[in-house]
ZADO-126137 format. One record per atom (N, C-alpha, C): residue in one letter; chain; atom name; x, y, z. Coordinates in steps of 0.2 Angstrom, whole numbers, plus 5000, padded with zeros to 4 digits. Each point is the difference from the previous one (the first is absolute). Layout:
N
SITE   residuo   cadena   atomo      x      y      z
SITE         A        A      CA      X      Y      Z
...
***
This chain:
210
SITE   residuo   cadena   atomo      x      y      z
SITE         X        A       N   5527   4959   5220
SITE         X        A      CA   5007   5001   4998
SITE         X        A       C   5002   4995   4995
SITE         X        A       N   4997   4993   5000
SITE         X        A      CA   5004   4994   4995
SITE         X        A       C   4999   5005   4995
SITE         X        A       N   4992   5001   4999
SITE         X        A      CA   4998   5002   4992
SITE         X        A       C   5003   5009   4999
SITE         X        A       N   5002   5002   5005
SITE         X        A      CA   5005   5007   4997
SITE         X        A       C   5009   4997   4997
SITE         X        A       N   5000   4996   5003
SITE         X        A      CA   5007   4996   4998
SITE         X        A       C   4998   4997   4993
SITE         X        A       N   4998   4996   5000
SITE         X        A      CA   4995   4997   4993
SITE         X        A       C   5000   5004   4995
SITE         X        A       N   4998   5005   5001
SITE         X        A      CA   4997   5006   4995
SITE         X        A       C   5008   5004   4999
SITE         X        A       N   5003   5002   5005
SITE         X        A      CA   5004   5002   4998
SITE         X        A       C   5008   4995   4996
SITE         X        A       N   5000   4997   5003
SITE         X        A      CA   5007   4994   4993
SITE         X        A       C   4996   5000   4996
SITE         X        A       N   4993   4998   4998
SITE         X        A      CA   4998   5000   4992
SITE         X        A       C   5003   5008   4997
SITE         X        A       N   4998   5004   5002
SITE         X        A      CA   5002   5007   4997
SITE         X        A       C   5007   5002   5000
SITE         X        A       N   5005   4994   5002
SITE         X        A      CA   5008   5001   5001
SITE         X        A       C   5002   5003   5006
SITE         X        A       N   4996   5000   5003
SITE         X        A      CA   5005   5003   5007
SITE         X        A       C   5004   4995   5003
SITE         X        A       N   5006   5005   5003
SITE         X        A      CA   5004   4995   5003
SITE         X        A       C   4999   5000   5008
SITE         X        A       N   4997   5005   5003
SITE         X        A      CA   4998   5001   5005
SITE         X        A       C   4995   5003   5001
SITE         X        A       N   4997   5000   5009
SITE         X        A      CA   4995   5003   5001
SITE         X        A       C   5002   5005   5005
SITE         X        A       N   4999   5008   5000
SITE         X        A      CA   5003   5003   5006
SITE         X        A       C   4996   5002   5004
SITE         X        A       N   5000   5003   5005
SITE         X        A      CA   4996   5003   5005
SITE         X        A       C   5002   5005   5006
SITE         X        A       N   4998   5005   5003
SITE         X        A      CA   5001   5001   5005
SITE         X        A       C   4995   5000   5006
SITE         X        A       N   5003   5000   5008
SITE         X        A      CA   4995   4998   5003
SITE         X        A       C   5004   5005   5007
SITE         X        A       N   4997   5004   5005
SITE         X        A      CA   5001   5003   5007
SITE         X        A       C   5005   4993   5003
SITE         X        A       N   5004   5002   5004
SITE         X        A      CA   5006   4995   5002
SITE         X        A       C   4995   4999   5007
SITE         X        A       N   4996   5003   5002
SITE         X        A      CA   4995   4999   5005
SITE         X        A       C   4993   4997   5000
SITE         X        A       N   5000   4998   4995
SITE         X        A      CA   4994   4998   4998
SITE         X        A       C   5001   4989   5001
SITE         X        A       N   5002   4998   5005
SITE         X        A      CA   5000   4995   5001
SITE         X        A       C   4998   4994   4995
SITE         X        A       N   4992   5001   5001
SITE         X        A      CA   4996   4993   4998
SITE         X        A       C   5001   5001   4993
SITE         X        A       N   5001   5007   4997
SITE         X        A      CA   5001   5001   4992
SITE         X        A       C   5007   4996   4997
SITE         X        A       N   5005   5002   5005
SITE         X        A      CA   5005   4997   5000
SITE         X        A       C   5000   4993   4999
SITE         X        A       N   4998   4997   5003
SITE         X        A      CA   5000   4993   5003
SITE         X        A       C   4995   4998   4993
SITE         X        A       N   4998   5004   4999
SITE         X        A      CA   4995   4994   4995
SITE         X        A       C   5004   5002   4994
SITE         X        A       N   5002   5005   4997
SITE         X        A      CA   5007   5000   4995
SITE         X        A       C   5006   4994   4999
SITE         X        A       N   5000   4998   5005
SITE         X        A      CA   5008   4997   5002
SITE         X        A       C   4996   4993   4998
SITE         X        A       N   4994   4996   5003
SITE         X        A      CA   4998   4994   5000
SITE         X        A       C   4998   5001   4992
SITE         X        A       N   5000   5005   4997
SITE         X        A      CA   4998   5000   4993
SITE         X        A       C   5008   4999   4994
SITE         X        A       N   5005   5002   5004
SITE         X        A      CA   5006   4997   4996
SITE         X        A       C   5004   5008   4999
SITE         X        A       N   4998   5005   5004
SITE         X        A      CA   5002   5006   4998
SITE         X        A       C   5006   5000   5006
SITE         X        A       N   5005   5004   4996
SITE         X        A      CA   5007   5002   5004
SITE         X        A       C   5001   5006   5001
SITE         X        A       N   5005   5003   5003
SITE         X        A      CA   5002   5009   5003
SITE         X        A       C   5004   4999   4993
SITE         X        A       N   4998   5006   4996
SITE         X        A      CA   5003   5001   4995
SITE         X        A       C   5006   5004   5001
SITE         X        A       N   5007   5000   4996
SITE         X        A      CA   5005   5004   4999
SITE         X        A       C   4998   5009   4997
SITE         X        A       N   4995   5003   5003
SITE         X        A      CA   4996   5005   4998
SITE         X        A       C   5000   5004   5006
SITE         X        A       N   5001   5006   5002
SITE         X        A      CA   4999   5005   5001
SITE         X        A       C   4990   5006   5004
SITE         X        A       N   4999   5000   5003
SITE         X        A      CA   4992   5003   4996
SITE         X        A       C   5004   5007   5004
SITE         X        A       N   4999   5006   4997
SITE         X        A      CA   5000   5008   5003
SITE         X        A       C   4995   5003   4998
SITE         X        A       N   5000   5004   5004
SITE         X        A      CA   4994   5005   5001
SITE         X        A       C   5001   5007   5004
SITE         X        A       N   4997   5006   4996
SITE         X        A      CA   5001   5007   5003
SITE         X        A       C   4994   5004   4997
SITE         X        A       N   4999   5002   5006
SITE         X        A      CA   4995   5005   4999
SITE         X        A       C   4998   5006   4994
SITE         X        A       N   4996   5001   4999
SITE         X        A      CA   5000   5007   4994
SITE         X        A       C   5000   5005   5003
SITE         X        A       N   5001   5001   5006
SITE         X        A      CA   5000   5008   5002
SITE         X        A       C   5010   4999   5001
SITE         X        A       N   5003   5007   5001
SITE         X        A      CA   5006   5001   5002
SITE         X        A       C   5004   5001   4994
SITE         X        A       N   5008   5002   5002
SITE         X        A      CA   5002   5000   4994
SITE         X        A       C   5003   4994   4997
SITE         X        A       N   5002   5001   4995
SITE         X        A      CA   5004   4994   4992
SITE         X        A       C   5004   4997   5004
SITE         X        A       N   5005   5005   5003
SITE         X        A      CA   5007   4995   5003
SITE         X        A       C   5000   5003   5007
SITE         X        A       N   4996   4999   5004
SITE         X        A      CA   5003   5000   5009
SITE         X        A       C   5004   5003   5002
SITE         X        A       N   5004   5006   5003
SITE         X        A      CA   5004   5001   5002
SITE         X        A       C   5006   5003   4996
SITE         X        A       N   4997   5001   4992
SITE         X        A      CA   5007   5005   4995
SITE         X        A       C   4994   5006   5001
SITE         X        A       N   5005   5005   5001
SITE         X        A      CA   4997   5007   4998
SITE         X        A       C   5000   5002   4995
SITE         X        A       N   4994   5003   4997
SITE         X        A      CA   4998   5001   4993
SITE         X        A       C   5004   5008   5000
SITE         X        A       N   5003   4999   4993
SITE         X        A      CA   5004   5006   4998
SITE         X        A       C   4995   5006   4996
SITE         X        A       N   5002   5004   5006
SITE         X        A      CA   4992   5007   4996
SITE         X        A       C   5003   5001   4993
SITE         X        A       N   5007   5000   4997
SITE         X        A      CA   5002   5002   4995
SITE         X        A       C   5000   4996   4991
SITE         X        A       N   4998   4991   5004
SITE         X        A      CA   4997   4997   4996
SITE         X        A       C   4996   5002   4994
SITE         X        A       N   5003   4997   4995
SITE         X        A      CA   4995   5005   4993
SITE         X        A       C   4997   4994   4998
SITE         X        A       N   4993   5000   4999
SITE         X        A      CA   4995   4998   5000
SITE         X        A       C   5000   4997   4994
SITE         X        A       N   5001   5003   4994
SITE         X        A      CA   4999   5001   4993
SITE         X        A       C   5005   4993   5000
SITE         X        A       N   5006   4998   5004
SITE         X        A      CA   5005   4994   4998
SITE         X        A       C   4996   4995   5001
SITE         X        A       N   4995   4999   5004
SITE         X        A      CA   4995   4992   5001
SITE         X        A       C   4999   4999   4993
SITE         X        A       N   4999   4994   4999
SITE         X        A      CA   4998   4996   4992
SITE         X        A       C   4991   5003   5001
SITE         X        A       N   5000   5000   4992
SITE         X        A      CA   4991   4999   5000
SITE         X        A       C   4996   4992   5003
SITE         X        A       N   4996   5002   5003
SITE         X        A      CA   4999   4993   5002
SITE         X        A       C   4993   5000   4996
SITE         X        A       N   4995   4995   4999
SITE         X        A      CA   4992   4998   4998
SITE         X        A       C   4999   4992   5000
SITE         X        A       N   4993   5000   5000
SITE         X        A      CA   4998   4995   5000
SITE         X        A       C   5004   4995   4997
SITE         X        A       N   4999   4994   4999
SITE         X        A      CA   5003   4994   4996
SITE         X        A       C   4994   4998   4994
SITE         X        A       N   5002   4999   4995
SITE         X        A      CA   4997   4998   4995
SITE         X        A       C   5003   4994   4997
SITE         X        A       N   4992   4997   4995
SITE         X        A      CA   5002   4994   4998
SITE         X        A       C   5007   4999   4997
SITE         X        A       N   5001   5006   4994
SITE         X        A      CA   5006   5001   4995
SITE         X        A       C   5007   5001   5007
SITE         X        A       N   5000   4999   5004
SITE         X        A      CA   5005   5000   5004
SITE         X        A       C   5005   4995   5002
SITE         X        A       N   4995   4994   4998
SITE         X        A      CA   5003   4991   5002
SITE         X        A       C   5005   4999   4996
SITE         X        A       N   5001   5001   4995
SITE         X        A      CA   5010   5000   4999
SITE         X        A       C   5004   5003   5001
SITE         X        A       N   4999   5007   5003
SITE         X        A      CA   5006   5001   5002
SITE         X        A       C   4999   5000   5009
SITE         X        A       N   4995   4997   5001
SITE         X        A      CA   5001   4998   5008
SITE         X        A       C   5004   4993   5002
SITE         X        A       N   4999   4995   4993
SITE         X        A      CA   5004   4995   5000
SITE         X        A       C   5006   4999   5000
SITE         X        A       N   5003   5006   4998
SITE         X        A      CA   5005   4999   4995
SITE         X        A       C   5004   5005   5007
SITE         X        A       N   4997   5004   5006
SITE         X        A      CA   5002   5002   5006
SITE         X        A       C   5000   4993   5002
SITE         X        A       N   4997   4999   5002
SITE         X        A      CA   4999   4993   5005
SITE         X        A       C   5004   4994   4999
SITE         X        A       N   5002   4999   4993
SITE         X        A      CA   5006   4994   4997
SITE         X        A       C   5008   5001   5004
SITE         X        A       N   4998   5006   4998
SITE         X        A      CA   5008   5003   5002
SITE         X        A       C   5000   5001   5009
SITE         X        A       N   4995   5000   5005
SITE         X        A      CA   5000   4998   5005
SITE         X        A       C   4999   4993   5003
SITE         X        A       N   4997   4999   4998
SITE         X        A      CA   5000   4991   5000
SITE         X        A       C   5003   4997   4997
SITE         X        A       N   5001   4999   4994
SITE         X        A      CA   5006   4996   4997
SITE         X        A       C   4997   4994   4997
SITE         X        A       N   4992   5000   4998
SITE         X        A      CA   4996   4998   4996
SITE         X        A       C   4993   5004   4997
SITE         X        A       N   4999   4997   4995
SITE         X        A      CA   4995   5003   4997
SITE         X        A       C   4991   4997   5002
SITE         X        A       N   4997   5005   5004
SITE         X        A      CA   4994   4998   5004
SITE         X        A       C   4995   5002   4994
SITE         X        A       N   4998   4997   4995
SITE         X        A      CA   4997   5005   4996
SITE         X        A       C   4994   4998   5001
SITE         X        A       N   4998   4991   5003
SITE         X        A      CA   4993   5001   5002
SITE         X        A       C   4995   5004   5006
SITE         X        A       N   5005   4998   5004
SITE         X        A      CA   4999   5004   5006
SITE         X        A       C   4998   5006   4999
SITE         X        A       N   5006   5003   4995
SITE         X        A      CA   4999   5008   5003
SITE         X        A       C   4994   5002   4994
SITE         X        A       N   4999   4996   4995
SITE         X        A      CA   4995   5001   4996
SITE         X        A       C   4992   4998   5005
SITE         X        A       N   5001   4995   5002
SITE         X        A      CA   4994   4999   5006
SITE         X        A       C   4998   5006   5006
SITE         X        A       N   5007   5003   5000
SITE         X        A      CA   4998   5004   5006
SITE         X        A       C   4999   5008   4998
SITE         X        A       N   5002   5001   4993
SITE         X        A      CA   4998   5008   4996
SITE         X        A       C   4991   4999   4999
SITE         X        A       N   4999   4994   4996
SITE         X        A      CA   4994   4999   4998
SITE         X        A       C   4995   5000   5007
SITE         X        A       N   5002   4998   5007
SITE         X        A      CA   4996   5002   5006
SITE         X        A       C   5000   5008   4999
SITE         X        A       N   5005   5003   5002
SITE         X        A      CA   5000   5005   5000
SITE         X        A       C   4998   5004   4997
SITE         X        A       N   4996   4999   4993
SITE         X        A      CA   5000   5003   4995
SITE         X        A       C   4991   5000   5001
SITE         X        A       N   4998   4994   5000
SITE         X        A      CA   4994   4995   4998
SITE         X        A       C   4995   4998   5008
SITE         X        A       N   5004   4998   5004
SITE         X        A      CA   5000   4998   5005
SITE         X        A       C   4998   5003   5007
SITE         X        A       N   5004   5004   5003
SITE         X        A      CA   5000   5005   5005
SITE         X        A       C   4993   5003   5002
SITE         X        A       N   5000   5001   5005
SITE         X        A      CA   4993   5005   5003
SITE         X        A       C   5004   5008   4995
SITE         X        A       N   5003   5000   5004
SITE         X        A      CA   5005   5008   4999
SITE         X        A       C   5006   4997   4999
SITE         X        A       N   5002   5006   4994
SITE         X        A      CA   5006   5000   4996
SITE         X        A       C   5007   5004   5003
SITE         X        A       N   5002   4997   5003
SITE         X        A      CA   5006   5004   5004
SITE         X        A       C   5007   4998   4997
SITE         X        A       N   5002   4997   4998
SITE         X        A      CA   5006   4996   4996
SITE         X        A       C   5004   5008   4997
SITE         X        A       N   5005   5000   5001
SITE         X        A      CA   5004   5005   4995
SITE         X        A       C   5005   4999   5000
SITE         X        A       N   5004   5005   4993
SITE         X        A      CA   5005   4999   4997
SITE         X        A       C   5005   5006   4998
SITE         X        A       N   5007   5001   5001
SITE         X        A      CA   5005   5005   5000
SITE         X        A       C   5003   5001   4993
SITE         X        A       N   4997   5007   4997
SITE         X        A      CA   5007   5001   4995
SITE         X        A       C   5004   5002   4999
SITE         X        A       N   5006   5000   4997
SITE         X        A      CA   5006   5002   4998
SITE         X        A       C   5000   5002   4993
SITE         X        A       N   4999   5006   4997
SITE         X        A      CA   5001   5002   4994
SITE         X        A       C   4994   4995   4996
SITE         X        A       N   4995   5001   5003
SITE         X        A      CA   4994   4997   4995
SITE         X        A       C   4999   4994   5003
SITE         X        A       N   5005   4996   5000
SITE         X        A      CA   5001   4992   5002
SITE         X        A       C   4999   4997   5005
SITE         X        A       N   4997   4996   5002
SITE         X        A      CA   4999   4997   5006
SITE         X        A       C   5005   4997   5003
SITE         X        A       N   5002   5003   5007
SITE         X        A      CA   5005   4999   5003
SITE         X        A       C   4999   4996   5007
SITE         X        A       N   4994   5000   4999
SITE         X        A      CA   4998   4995   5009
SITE         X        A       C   4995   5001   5000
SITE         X        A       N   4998   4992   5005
SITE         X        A      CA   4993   5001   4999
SITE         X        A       C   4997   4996   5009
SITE         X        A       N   4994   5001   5004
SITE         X        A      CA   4998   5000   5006
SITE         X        A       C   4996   4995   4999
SITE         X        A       N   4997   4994   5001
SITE         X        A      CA   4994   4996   4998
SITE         X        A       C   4995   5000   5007
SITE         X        A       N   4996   5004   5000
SITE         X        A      CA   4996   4997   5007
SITE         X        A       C   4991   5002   4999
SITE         X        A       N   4998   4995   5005
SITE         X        A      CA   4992   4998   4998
SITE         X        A       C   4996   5003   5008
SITE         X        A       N   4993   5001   4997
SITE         X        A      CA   4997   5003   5005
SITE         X        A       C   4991   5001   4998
SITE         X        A       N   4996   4993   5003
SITE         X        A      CA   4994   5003   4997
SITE         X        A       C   4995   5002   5004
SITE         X        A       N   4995   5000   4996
SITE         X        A      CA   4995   5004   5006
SITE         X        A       C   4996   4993   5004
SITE         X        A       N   5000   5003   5007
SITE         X        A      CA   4998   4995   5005
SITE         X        A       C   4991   5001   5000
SITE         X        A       N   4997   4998   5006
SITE         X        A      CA   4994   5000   5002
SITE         X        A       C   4996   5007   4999
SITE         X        A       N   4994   5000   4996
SITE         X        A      CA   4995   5005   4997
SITE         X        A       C   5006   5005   4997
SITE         X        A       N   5003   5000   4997
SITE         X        A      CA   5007   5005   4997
SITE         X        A       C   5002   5003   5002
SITE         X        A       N   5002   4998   5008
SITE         X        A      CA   5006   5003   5003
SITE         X        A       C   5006   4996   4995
SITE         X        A       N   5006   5003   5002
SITE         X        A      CA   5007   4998   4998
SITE         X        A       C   5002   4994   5004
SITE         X        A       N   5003   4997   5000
SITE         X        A      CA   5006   4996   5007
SITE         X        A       C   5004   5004   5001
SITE         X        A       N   5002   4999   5008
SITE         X        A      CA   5003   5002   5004
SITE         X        A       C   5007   5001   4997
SITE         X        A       N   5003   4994   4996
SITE         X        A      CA   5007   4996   4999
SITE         X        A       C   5002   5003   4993
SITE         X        A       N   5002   5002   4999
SITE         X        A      CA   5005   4998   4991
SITE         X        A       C   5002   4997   5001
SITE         X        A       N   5004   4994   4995
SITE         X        A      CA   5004   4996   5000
SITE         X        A       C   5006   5001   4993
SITE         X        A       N   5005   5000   5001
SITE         X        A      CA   5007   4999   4997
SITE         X        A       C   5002   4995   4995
SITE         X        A       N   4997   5001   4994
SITE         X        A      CA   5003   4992   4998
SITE         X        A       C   5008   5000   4996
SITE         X        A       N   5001   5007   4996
SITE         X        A      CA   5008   4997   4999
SITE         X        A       C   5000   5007   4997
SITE         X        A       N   5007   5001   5003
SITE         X        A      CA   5004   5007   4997
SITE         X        A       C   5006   5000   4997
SITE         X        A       N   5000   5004   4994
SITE         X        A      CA   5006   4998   4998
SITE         X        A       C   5003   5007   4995
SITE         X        A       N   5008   5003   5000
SITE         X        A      CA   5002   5005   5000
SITE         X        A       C   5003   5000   4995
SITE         X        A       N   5002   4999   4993
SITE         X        A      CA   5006   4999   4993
SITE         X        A       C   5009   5000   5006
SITE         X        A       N   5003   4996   4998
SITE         X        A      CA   5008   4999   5003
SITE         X        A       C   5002   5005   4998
SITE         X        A       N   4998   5005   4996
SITE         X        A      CA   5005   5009   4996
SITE         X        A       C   4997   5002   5006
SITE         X        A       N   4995   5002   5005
SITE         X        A      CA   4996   5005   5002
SITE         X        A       C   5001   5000   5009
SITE         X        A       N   5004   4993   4999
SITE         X        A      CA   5001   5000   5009
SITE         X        A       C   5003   5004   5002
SITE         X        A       N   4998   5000   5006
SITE         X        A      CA   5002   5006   5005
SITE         X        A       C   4998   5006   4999
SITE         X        A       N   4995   5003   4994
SITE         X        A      CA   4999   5007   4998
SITE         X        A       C   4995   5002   5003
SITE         X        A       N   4997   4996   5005
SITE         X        A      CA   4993   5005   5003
SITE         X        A       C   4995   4996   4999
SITE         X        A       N   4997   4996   4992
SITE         X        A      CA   4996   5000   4996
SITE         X        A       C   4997   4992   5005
SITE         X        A       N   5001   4997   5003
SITE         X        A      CA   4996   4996   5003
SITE         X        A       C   4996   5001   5007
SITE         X        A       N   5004   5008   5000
SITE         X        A      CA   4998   5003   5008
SITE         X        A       C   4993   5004   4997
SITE         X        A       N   5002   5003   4994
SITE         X        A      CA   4994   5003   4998
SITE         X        A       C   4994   4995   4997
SITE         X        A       N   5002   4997   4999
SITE         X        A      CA   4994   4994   5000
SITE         X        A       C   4994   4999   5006
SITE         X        A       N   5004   4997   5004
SITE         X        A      CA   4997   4999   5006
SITE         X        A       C   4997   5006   5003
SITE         X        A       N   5002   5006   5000
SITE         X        A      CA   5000   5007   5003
SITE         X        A       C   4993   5000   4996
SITE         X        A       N   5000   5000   4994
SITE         X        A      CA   4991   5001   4994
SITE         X        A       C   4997   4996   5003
SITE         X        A       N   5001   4995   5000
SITE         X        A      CA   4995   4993   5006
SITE         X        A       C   4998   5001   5005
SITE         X        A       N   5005   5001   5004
SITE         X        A      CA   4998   5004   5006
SITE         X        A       C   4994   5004   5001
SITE         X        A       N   5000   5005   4995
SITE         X        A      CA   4997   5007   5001
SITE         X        A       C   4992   4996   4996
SITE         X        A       N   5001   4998   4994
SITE         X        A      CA   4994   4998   4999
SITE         X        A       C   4995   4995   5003
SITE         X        A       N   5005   4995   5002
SITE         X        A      CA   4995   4998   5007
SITE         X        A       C   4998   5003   5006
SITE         X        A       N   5003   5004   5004
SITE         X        A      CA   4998   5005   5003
SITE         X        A       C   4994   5003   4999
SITE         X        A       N   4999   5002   4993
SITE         X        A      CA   4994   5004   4997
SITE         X        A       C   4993   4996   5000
SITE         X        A       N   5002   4993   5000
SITE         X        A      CA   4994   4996   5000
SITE         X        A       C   5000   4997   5008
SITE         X        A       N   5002   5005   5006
SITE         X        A      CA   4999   4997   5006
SITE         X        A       C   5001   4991   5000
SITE         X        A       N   5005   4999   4997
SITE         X        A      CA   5005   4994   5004
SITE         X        A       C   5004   5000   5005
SITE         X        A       N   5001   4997   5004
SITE         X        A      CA   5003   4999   5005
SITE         X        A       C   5007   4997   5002
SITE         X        A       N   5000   4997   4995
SITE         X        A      CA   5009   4997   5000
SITE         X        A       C   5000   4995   4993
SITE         X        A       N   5006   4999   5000
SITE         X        A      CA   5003   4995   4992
SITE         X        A       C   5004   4995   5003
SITE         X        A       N   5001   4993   4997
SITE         X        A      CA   5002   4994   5003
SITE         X        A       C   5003   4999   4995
SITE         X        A       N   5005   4996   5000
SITE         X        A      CA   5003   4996   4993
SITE         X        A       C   5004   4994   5003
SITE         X        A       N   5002   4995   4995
SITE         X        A      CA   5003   4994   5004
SITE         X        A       C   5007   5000   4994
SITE         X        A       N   5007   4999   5006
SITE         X        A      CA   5007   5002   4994
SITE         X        A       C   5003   4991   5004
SITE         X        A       N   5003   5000   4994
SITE         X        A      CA   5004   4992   5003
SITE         X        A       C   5008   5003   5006
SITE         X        A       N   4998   4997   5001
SITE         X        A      CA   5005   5002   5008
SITE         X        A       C   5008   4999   4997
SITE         X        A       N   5002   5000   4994
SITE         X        A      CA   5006   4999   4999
SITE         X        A       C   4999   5006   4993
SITE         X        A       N   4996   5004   5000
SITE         X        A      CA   5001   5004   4996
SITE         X        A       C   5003   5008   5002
SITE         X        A       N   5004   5000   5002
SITE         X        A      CA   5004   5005   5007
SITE         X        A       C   5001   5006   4995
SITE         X        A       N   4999   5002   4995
SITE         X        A      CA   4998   5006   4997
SITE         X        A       C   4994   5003   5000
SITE         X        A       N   4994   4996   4999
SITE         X        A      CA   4993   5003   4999
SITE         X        A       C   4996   5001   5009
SITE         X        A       N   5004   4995   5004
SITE         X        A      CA   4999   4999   5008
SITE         X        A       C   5004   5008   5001
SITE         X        A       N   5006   5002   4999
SITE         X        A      CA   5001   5005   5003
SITE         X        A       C   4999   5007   4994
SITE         X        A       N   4998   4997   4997
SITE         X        A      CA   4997   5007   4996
SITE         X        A       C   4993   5002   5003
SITE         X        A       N   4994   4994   5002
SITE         X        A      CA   4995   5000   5004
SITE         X        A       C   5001   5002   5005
SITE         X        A       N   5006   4999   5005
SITE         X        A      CA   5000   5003   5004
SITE         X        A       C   5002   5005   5003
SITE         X        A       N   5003   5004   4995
SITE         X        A      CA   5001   5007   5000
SITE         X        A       C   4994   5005   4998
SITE         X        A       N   4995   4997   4996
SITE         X        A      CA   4992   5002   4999
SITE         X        A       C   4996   4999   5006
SITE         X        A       N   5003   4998   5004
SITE         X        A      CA   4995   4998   5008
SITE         X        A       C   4998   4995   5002
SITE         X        A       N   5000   4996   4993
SITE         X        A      CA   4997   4994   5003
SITE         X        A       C   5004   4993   5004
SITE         X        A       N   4995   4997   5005
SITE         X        A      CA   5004   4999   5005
SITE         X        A       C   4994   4990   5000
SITE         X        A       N   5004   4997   5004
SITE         X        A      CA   4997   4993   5000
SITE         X        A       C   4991   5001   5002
SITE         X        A       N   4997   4996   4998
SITE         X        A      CA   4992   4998   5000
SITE         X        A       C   5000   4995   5005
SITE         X        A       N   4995   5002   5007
SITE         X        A      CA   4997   4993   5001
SITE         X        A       C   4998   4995   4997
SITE         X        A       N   5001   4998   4996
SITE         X        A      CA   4999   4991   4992
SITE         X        A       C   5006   4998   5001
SITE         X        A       N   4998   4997   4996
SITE         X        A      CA   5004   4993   5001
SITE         X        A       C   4997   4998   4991
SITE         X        A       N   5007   4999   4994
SITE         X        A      CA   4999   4996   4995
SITE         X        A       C   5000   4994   4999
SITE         X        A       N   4994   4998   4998
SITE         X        A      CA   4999   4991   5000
SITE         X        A       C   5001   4998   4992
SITE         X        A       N   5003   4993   4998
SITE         X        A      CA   5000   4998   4993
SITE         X        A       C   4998   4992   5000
SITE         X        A       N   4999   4997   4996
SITE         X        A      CA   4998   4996   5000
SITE         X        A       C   5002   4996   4994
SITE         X        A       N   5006   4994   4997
SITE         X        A      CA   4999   4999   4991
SITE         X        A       C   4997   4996   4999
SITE         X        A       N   4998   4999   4994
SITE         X        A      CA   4995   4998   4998
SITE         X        A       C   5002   4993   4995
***
């Protein structure tokens, strides 16, 4: 653990995060004598079978043709994911999220990451990673790393169709559930997840700075 600490401030990290089962004891205990705290962080998780939103009934007269085109995410996509993401955050992540297109691009077992248009243009985009496990099976898990919707496009559906293409294409690759971690003070993306089904994870977010 020094030498992942080590290794990680050289490369400018300011922290080191992890998650671990709130039941997992000894795992626990040895996190905490390492310098790691309960993060202000969230973990949810929901299954890929069932539908989008729990308990709204789907309207048989929905017109289908109105969902945004959705497709994979491409390398040519990182500026205008940034330029989403600035306007939600209220800073410009451009290493990060150039680190995290370049996984996704370069990196990943399988390519699942996608992105929403509006009249050509990228209007949202869904980040999540998923490789292949032992003898090339898949993992069980997806993981969630960051979603983000243009501030014109709120409220129009285009983040529920996101996740709905997500949905469905993990599903095809027999996974079993998706996980993501949202900061516990982010009460738009917590109840937007939560209207998509997702509900607290046995974990527990640990941080550590460096």
């Amino acid at each position: 653990m020094t030498a992942l600490k080590r290794e990680a401030a050289a490369r400018g990290c300011g922290e080191v995060r992890t998650q671990v089962g709130w039941h997992d004891q000894p795992l626990v205990g040895f996190f905490a004598a390492e310098g790691f705290a309960l993060a202000a962080r969230n973990v949810l998780k929901r299954g890929i079978d069932g539908p989008l939103q729990p308990g709204r009934e789907q309207d048989p007269d929905e017109e289908i043709d109105m969902l945004p085109p959705v497709r994979s995410l491409q390398a040519s996509d990182l500026d205008a994911i940034r330029r989403i993401d600035r306007h939600i955050v209220g800073d410009d992540r451009q290493a990060y999220l150039g680190r995290k297109v370049d996984e996704v691009i370069n990196d990943s077992g399988i390519r699942i990451s996608l992105v929403a248009e509006r009249d050509g243009l990228v209007a949202g985009f869904i980040m999540a990673r998923l490789d292949y496990g032992s003898f090339g099976r898949t993992c069980s898990t997806a993981v969630i790393d960051t979603i983000g919707v243009g501030p014109e496009y709120a409220g129009s559906g285009l983040g529920s169709a996101l996740m709905g293409q997500l949905l469905g294409n993990l599903r095809s690759l027999q996974v079993e559930d998706v996980r993501t971690e949202v900061g516990w003070d982010n009460f738009g993306l917590n109840r937007f997840l939560s209207g998509c089904g997702f509900r607290p994870a046995q974990r527990l977010s640990l941080g550590c700075a460096l």
